[in-house]
C-alpha positions as CSV (number, residue, x, y, z in Angstrom):
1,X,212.4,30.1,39.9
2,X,214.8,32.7,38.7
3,X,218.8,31.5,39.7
4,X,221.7,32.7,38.8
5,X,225.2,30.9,37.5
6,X,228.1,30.7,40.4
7,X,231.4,28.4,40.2
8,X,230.0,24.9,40.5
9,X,226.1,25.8,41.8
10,X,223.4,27.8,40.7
11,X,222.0,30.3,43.0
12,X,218.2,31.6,43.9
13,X,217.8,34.7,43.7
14,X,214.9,37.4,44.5
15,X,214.2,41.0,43.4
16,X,212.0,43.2,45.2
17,X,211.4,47.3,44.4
18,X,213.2,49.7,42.2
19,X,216.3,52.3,42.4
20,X,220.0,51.4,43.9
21,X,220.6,47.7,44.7
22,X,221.3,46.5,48.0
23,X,222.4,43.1,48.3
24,X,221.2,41.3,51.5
25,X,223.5,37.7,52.5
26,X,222.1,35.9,54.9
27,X,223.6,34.2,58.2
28,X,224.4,30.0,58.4
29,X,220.6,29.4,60.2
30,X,218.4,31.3,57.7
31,X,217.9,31.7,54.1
32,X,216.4,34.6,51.3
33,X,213.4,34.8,53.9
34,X,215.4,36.5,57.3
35,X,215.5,39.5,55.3
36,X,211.6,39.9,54.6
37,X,211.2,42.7,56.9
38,X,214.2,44.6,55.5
39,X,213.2,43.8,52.1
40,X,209.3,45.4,53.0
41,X,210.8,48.5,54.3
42,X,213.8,49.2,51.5
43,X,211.9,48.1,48.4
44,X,210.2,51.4,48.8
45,X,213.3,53.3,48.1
46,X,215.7,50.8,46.5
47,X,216.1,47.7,44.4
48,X,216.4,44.7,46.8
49,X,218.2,41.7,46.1
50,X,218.2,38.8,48.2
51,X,219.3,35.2,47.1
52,X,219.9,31.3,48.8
53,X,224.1,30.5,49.4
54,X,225.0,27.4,47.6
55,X,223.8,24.7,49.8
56,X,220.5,26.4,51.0
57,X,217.3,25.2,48.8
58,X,216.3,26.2,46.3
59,X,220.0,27.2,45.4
60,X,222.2,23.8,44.2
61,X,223.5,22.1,46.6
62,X,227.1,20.3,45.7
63,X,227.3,16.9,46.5
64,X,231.5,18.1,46.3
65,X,232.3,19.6,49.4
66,X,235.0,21.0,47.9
67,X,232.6,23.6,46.1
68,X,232.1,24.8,49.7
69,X,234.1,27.6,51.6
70,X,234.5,31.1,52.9
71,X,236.1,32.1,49.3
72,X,233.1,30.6,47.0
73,X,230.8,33.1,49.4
74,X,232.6,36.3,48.3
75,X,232.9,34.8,44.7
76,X,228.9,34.4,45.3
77,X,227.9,37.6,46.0
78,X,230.0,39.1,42.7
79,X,228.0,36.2,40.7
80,X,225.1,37.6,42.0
81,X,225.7,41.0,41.1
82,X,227.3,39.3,37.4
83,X,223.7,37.9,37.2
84,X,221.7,41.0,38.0
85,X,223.6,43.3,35.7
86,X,224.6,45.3,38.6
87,X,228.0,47.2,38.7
88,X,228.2,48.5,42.2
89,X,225.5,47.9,45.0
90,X,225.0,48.5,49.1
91,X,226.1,45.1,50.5
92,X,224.2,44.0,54.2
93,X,225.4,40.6,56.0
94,X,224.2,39.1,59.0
95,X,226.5,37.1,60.3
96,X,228.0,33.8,58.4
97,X,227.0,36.6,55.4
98,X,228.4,39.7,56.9
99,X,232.4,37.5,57.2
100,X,231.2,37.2,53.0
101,X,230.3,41.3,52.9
102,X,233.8,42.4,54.6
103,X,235.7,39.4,52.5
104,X,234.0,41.4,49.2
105,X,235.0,44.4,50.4
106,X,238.6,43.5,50.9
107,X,238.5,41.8,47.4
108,X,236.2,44.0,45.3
109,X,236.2,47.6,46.9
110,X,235.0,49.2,43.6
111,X,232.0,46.8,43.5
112,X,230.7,47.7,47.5
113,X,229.5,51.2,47.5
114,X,228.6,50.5,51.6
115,X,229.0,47.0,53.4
116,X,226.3,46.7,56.5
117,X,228.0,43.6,58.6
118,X,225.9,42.4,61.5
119,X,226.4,40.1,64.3
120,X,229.8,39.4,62.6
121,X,232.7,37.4,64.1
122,X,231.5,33.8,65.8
123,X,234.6,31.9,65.9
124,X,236.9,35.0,65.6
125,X,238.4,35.9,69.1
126,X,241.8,34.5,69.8
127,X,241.0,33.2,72.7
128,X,238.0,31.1,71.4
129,X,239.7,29.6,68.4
130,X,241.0,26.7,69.8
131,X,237.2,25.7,71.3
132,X,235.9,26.8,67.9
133,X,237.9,24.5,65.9
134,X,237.5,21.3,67.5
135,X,233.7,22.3,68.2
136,X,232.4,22.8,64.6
137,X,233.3,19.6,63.0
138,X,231.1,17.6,66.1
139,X,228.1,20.5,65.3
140,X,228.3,20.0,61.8
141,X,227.8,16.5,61.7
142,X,224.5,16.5,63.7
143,X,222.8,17.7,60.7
144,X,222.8,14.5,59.3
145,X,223.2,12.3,62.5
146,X,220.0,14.3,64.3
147,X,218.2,15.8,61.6
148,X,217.1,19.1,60.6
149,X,214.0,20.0,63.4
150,X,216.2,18.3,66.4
151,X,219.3,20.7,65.5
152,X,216.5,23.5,64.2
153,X,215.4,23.7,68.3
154,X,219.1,23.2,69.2
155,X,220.2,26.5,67.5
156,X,216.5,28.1,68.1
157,X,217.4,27.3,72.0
158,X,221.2,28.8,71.8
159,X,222.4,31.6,74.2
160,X,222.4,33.7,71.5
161,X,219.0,33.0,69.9
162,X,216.7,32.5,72.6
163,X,216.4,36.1,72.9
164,X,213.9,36.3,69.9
165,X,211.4,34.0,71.3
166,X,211.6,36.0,73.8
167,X,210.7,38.9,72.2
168,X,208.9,37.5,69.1
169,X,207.4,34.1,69.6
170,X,206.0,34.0,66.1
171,X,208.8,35.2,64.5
172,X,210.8,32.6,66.5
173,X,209.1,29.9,65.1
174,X,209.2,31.4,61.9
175,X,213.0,31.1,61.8
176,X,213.0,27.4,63.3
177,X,210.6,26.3,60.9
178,X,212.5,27.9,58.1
179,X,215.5,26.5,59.5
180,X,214.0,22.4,59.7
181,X,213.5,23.1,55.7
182,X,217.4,23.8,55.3
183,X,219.5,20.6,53.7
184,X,221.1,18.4,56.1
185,X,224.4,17.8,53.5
186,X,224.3,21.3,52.8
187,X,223.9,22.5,56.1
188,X,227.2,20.0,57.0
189,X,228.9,21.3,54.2
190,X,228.5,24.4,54.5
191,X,229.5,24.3,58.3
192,X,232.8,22.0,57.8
193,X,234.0,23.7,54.9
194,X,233.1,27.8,55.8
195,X,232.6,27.9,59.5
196,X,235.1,25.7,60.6
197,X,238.0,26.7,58.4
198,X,237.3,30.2,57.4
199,X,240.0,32.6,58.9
200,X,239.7,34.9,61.7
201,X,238.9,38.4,61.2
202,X,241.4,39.0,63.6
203,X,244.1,37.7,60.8
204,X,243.0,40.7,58.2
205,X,243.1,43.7,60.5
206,X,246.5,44.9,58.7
207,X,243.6,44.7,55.1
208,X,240.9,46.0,57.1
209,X,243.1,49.0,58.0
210,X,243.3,49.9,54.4
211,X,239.9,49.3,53.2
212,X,238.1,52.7,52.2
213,X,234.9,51.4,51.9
214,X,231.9,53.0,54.6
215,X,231.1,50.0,56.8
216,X,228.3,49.8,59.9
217,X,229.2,47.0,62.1
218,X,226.1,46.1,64.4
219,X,225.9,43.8,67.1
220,X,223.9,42.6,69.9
221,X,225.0,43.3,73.4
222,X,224.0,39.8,74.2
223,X,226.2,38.5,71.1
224,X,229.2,37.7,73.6
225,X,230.9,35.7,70.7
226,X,230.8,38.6,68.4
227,X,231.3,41.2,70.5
228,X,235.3,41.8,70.7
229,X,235.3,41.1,67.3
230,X,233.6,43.9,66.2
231,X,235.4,46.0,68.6
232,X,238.2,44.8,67.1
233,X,237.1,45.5,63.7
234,X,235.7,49.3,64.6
235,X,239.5,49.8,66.0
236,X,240.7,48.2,62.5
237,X,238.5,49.7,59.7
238,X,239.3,53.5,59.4
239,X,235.5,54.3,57.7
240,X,233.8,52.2,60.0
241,X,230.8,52.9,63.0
242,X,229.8,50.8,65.6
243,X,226.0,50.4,66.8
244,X,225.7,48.0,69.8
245,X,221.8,47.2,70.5
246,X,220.9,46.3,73.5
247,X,219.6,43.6,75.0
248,X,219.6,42.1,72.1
249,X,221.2,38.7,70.5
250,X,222.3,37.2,67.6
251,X,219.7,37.7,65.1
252,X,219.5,41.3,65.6
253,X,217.5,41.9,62.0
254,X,215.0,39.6,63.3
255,X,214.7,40.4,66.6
256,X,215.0,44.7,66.0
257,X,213.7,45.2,62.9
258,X,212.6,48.7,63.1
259,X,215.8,49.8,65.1
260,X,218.2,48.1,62.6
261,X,216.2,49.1,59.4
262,X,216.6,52.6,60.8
263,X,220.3,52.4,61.4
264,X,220.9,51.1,58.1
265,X,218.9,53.7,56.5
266,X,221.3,56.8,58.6
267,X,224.2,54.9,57.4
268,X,223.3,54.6,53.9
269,X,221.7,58.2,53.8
270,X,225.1,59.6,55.2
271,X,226.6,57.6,52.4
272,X,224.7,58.7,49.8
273,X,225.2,62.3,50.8
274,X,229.1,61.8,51.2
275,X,228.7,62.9,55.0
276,X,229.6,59.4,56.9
277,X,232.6,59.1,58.4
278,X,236.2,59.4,57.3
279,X,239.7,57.9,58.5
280,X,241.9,58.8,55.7
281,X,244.2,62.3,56.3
């Protein structure tokens, strides 16, 4: 299996297709595989990369959970590029993975040519930090109290998530079962260390302002923990749009895969042509 070298873990990494590289990070429930359908669609056009965060199988996972953290993500995605050869690239997060895509473009704006960041934000609001602080920690330790498949149908079940079972049965149980796979310590690791202590994205808006880089935030209308947040963020980030799908949750890759391959494909298109939006004079 092909991996590349990180500070302190080794990551797995995929290429798929030919031509400018996209990046793709995935969210805290998935892994490499949430971004199949993307990866089907794009490889056509561009080079694909996909790749496991530290703590997610086959990638290391640290016994240290010190070598865990919102700050190793960013760190991640430039190892990953380090470890591709690739200079520059189209950077997509989903969730857990988009906070890592606007992180890179704060610290790396010459590396992020455009930075897709979906279903950004859990934990972000003001007004639900307090809740979010003292409720990580008891999730986090569940992984190895419970077990993977018991918190697998927990998350599966979530307000935010039952909307692709729903829609997509199969593909619902495509996600839990991926999701059982995951590494208990990794998956506790990676939630005490990132989720729980990362900052808000409330706290960089005076950054974001500055940031030049084209950005499409996309969320769910049904994502009510992301939602301000990336109303916040559209207000904050002078080169950024907004696409709001509806009825529509979390997973919004997963559970709209035509619609948001074909927003991301505008957005890159306009920023290949030098067309998308501009906030600066």
């Amino acid at each position: 299996m092909p991996h590349v070298d990180a500070q302190g873990a080794r990551l797995y990494v995929q290429e798929t297709g030919r031509g400018y590289p996209i990046i793709f990070v995935h969210e805290f429930g998935a892994d490499h595989r949430e971004w199949e359908t993307q990866v089907r669609y794009f490889s056509r056009a561009y080079r694909c990369i996909t790749y496991n965060a530290r703590g997610y199988p086959p990638s290391d996972v640290p016994e240290d959970p010190e070598l865990y953290g919102w700050e190793f993500s960013v760190e991640d995605i430039a190892a990953v590029m380090r470890g591709t050869g690739i200079d520059r690239a189209h950077v997509v997060g989903l969730s857990m993975g988009g906070y890592a895509a606007l992180q890179f473009g704060l610290r790396y704006p010459g590396k992020a040519s455009a930075i897709v960041a979906a279903g950004a934000g859990s934990g972000s609001p003001p007004a639900l930090r307090d809740a979010w602080m003292k409720e990580t920690p008891i999730f986090a330790r569940g992984f190895l109290e419970r077990g993977m498949d018991a918190m697998a149908q927990e998350m599966g079940h979530s307000p935010t998530r039952i909307q692709l079972k729903h829609k997509d049965p199969h593909g619902w149980q495509d996600f839990v079962d991926h999701l059982s796979e995951h590494s208990p310590r990794g998956m506790t690791n990676t939630m005490m260390r990132y989720q729980t202590l990362r900052p808000s994205l409330h706290d960089f808006q005076e950054q974001f302002a500055r940031m030049a880089v084209p950005v499409l935030l996309a969320v769910g209308d049904e994502d009510e923990p992301c939602i301000d947040t990336n109303l916040m963020l559209k207000a904050a980030l002078p080169n950024a749009g907004l696409w709001i799908c509806p009825n529509t949750g979390h997973a919004i890759n997963l559970e709209e895969p035509a619609a948001f391959n074909a927003q991301v494909e505008q957005f890159f298109s306009a920023v290949e042509r030098d067309s998308w939006r501009r906030g600066f004079g």
